[in-house]
KEGU-120001 format. One line per field, with one value per residue (C-alpha): residue in one letter; x negated, y, z negated. Coordinates in Angstrom, 2 decimals, always signed. Layout:
residu = a | ...;
c1 = X | ...;
c2 = Y | ...;
c3 = Z | ...;
***
This chain:
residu = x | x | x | x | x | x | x | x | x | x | x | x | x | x | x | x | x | x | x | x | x | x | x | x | x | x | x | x | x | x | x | x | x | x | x | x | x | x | x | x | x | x | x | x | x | x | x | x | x | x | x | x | x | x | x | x | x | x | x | x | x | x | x | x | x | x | x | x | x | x | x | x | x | x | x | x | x | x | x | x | x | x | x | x | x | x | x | x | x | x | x | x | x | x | x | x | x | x | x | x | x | x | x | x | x | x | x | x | x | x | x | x | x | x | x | x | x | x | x | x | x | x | x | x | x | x | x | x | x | x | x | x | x | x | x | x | x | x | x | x | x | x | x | x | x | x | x | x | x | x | x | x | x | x | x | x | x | x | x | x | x | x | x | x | x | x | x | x | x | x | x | x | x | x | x | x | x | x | x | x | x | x | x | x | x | x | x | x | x | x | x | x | x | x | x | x | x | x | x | x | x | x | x | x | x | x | x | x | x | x | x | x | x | x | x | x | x | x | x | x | x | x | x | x | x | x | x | x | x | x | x | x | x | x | x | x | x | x | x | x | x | x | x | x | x | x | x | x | x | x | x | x | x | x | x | x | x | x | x | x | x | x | x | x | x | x | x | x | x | x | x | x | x | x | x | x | x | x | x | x | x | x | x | x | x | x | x | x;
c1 = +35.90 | +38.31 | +38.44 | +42.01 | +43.27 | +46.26 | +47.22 | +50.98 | +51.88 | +55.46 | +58.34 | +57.98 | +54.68 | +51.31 | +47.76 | +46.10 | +42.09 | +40.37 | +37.25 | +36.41 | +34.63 | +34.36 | +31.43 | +32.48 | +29.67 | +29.70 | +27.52 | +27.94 | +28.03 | +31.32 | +33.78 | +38.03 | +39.79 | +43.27 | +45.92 | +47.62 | +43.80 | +43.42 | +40.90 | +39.36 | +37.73 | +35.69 | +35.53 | +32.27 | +31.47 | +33.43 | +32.65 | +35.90 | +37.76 | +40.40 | +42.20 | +43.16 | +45.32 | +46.00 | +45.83 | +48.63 | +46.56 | +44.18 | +40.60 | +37.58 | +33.82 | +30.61 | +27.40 | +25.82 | +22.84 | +19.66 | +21.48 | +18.90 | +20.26 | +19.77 | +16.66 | +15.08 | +14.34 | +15.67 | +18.11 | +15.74 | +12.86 | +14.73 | +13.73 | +9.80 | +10.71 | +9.82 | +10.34 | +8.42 | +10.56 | +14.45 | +14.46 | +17.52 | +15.40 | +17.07 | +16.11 | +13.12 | +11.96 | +13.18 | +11.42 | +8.12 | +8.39 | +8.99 | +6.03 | +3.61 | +4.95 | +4.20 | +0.76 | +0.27 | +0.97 | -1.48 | -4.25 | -3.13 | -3.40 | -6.62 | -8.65 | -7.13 | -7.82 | -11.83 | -11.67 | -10.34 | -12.71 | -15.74 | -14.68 | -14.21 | -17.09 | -19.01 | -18.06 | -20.82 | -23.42 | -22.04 | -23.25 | -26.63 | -26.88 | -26.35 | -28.92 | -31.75 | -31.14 | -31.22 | -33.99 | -35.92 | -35.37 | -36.10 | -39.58 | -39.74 | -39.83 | -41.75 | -44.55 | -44.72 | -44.98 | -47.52 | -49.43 | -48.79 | -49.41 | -53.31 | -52.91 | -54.43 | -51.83 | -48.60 | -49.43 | -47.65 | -45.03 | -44.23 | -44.94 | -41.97 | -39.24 | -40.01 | -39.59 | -36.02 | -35.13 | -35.58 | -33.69 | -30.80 | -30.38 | -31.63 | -31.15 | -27.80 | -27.17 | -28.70 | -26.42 | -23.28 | -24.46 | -24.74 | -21.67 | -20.07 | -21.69 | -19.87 | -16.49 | -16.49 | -17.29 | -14.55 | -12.18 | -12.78 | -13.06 | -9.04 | -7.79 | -9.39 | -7.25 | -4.72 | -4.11 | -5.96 | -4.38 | -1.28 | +0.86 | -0.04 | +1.07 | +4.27 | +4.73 | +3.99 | +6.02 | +8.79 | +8.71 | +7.41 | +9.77 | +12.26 | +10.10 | +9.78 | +13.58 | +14.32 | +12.18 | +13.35 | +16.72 | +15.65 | +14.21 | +17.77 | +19.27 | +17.38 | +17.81 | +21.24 | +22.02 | +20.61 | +23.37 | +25.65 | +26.36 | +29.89 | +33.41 | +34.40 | +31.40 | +31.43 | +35.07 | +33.40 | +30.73 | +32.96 | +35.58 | +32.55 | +32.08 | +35.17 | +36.23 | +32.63 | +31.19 | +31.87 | +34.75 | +31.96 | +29.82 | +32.29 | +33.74 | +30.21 | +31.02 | +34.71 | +38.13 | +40.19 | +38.13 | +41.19 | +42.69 | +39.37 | +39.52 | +42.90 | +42.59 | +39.60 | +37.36 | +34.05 | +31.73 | +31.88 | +32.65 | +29.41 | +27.10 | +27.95 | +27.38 | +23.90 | +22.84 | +23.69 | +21.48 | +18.59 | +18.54 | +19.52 | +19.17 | +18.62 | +21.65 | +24.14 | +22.79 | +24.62 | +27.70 | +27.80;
c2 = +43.08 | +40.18 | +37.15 | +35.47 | +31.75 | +30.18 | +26.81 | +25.97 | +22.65 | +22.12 | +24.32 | +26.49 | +25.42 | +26.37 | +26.87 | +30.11 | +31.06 | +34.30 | +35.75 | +38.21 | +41.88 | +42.51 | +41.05 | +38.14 | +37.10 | +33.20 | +33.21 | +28.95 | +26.61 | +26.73 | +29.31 | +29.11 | +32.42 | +32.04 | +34.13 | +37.29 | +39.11 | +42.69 | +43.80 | +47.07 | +48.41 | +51.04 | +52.30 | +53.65 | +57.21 | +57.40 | +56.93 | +56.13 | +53.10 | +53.07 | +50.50 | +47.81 | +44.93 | +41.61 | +38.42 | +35.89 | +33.12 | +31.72 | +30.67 | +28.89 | +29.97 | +28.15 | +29.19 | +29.77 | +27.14 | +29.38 | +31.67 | +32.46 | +31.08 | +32.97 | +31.81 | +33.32 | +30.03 | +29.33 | +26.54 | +25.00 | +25.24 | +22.79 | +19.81 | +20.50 | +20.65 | +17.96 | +17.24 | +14.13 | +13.15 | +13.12 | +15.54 | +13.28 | +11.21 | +7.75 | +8.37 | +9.40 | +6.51 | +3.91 | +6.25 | +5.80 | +2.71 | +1.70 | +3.38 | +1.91 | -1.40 | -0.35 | +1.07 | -2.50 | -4.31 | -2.91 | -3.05 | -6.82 | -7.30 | -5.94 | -7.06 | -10.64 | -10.15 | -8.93 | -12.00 | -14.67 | -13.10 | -13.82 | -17.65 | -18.68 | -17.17 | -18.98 | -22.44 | -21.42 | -23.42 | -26.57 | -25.44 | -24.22 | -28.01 | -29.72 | -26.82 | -27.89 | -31.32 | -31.21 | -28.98 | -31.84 | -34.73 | -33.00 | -31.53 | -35.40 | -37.04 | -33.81 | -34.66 | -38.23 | -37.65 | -35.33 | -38.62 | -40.68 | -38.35 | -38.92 | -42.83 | -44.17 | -45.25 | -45.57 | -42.07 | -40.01 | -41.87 | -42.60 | -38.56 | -37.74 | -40.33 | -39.68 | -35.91 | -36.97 | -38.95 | -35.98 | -33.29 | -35.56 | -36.30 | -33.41 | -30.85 | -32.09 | -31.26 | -27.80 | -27.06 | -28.16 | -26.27 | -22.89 | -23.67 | -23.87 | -20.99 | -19.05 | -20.78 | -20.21 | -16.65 | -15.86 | -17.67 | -15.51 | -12.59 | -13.30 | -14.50 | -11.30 | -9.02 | -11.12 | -10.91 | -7.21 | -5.34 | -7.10 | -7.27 | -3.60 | -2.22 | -3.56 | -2.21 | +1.20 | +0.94 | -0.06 | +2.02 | +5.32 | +6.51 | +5.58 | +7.28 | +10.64 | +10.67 | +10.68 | +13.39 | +15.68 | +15.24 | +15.97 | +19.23 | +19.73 | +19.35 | +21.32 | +23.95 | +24.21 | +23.31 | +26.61 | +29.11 | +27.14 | +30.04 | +30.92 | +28.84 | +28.53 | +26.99 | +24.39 | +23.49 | +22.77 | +20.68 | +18.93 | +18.62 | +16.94 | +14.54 | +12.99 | +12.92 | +11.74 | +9.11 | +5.28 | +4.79 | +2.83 | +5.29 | +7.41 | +4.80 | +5.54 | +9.34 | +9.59 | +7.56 | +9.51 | +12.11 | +13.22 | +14.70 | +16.36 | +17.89 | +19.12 | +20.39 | +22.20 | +19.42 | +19.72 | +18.45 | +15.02 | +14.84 | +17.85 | +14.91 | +12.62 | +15.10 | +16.45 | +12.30 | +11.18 | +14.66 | +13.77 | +17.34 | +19.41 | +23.38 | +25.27 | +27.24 | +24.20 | +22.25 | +24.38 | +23.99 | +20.36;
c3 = +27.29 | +25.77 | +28.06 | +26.78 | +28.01 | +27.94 | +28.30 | +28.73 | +28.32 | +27.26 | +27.30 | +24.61 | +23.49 | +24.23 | +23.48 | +23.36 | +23.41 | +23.60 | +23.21 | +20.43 | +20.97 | +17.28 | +14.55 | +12.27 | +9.80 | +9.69 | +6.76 | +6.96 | +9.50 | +9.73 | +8.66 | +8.93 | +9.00 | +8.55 | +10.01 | +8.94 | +8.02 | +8.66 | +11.54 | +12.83 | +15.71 | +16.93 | +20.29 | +22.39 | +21.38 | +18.46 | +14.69 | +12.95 | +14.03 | +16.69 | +16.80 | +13.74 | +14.01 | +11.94 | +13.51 | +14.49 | +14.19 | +12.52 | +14.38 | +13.17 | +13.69 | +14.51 | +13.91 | +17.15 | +17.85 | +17.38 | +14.53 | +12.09 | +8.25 | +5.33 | +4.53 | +7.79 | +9.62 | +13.18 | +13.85 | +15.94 | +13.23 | +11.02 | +13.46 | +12.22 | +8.84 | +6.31 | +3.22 | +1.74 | -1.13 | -2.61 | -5.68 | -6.59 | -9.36 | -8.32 | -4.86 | -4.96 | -7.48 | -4.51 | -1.19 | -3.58 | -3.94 | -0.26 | +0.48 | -2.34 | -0.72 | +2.83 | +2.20 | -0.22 | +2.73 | +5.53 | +2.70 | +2.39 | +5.70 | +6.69 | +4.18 | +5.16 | +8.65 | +7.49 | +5.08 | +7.31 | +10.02 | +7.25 | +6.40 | +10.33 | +11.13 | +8.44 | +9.96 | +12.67 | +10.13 | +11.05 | +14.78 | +13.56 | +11.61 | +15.42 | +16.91 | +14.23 | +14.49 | +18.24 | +18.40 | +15.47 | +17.85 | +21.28 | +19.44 | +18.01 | +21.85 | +23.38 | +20.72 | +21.43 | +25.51 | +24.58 | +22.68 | +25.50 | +28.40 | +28.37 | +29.28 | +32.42 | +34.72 | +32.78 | +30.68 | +32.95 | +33.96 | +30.03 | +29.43 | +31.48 | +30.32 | +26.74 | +27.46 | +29.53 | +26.88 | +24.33 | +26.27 | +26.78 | +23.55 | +21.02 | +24.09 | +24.56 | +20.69 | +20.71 | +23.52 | +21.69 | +19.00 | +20.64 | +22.53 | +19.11 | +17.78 | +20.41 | +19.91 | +16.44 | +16.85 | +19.52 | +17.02 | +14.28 | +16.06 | +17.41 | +13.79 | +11.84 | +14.80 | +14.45 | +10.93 | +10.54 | +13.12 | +14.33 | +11.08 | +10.50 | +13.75 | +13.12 | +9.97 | +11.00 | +14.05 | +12.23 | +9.25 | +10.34 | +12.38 | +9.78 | +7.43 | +9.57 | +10.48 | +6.44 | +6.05 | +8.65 | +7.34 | +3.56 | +5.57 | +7.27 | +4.01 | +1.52 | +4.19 | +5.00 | +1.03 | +0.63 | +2.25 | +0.05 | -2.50 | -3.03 | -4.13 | -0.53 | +0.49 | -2.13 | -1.53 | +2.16 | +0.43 | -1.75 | +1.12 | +3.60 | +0.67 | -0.11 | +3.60 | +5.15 | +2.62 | +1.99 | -0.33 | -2.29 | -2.74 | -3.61 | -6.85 | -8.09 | -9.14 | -9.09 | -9.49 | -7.39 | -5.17 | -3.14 | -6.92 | -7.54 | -4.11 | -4.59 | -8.11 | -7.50 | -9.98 | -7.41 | -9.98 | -9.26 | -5.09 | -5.36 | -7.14 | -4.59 | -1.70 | -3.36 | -3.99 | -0.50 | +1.02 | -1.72 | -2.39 | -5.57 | -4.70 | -8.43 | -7.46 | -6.84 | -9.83 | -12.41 | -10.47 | -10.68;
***
């Protein structure tokens, strides 16, 4: 049954909606139907229509959120759909581009981080000098208590400073040196992340969900681009451009889009529209 409301807000004036028991095909997004059209209906049981009628008003349709388009894909299907690349030349010239640049970059970057990682860790040699010279002089004193350990009297006595004397002075420089070895180590490890993996991160971060958002919309576009096939629905395409983009980008492709739009001239305010999607269907290219 037909559900009609009716909202009365001044004298004499009022709005009216009502819901529709009959099939309109909204073959685009959006469809206007203006008044004074002739409509027909057909009751339960019977097989020739029964009732017919011609509007008062006009009413605009929407295409209903999971209605499938003409190329058989779901509404909601769109949002999984990607398409890489523009086929608008310019376009897709820059989005290659940006992404030689990004994928450059996080080759820059890690084999910095691996390089950087390799020179740090290379300082460790300076360590290993103090280890070998400690470990010289402490073998130095340890020989020479050795010599002196066989003495009557004094031999052991002069055994065990000379042996003091070595481990506080080449021990003390083999420890420094292993102590550095690790330092030097930890450093490089942190730098190489730092300059490997940090950098990177934020690249991709940043960029690919840019990246995946453009893509989904090339998806969106090529798809609804497609249903575009008759005059009316490239006066709505043409319309959506001159009214939607920058006044900028429209100077690029016309001097006076709101004369093309009147006049019927779509060629120009349909370049702009296709350019700013990235997309040019085969069937809209002709038409430009």
């Amino acid at each position: 049954m037909c559900t009609d409301l009716r909202l009365v807000r001044w004298t004499g004036g009022q709005v009216s909606a009502r819901t529709l028991d009959f099939a309109v095909e909204l073959d685009s997004t959006v469809r206007v139907v203006p008044r004074g059209q002739a409509w027909s209906a057909t009751a339960t049981g019977t097989a020739a229509p029964t009732l017919t009628w011609t509007n008062d008003l006009g009413f605009v349709g929407l295409t209903g959120h999971r209605r499938r388009r003409a190329s058989g894909v779901p509404g909601d299907a769109m949002a999984t759909r990607y398409k890489p690349y523009p086929d608008v030349p310019r376009s897709r010239r820059w989005t290659f581009l940006r992404d030689a640049i990004v994928v450059v970059s996080l080759v820059f970057f890690v084999v910095a981080g691996v390089a950087v990682y390799r020179l740090v860790d290379g300082l460790q040699v300076l360590a290993d000098g103090l280890i070998e010279t400690g470990t010289s002089i402490e073998g130095g004193f340890d020989r020479a208590a050795d010599a002196v350990g066989g003495l009557p009297i004094v031999g052991e006595s002069l055994r065990d400073g000379l042996a003091s004397a070595g481990n506080a002075t080449g021990g003390e420089l083999v420890s420094f040196g292993v102590t550095g070895q690790e330092t030097v180590h930890r450093l490089a490890v942190v730098l190489g992340w730092l300059i490997g993996l940090v950098p990177p991160l934020a690249i991709l971060v940043v960029y690919v969900p840019i990246r995946l958002r453009r893509m989904r919309e090339l998806g969106a576009a090529s798809l609804l681009l497609a249903g575009v096939r008759d005059e009316e629905h490239v006066r709505l395409l043409a319309m959506r451009a001159a009214l939607t983009l920058p006044y900028r980008e429209l100077a690029r492709y016309t001097t006076d889009p709101f004369g093309d739009l009147v006049t019927g001239r779509y060629g120009p305010l349909l370049d702009a529209a296709l350019d700013d999607a990235g997309v040019l269907p085969a069937h809209l290219v002709g038409t430009r």
